[in-house]
N, C-alpha and C positions, 0 to 999 in steps of 0.2 A: 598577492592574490586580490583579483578587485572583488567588489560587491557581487551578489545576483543584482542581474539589471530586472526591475519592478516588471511583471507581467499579469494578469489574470490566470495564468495557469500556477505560479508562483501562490497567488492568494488562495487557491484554489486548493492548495494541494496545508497549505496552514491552516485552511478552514477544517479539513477533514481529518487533521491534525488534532487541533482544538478539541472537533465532534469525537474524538475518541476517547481523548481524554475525560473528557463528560463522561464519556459510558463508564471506562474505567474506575472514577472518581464514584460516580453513582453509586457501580457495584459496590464496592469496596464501602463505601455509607451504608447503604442496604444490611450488608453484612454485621457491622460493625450494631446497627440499629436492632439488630433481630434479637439480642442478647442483653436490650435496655426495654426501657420502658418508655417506648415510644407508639406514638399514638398511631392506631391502627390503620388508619383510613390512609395516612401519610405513608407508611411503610409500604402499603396495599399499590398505593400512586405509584409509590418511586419504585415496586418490581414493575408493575406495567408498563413504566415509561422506556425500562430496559430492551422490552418487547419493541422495535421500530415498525411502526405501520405499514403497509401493502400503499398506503398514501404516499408515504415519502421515499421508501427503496421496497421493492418486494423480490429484486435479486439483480445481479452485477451491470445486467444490460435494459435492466427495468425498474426506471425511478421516476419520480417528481421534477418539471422541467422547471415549474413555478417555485423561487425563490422565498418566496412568501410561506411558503408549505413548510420547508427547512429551516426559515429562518423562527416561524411558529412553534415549532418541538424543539428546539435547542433554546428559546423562552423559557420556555414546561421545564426543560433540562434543569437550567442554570439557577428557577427558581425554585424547584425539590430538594437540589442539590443546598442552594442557601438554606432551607427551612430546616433540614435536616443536621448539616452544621450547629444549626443554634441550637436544635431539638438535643441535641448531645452534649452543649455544653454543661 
């Protein structure tokens, strides 16, 4: 069986991959976090970020066309997600 042949729809579809994972991974910190002693303002962050903005999807056929928007919150994402990691070692 060969490869997938490389496409944009192919990155496309790992990107939204990835972006789930995030959420999933988030929540699951969030959770994990509510039962320690972690600092308020961070835990407060990282439910909010869970909430995705009317900026970047506000429902299936209504989103953000500007890559820069996406690639902005999945930042936020990725760095709440670290802080939070460390915040519970």
């Amino acid at each position: 069986i060969a490869d997938p042949i490389p496409s944009i729809r192919w990155e496309c579809l790992r990107d939204g991959a990835e972006d789930y994972e995030y959420f999933v991974r988030l929540g699951r910190l969030v959770r994990q976090a509510e039962g320690r002693k972690v600092e308020a303002r961070l835990l407060q962050r990282a439910r909010a970020l869970l909430r995705v903005p009317r900026a970047v999807v506000a429902d299936m056929t209504a989103f953000t066309h500007d890559p820069r928007v996406v690639n902005e919150y999945r930042a936020k994402l990725a760095r709440v997600i670290e802080r939070l990691q460390r915040e519970m070692k």
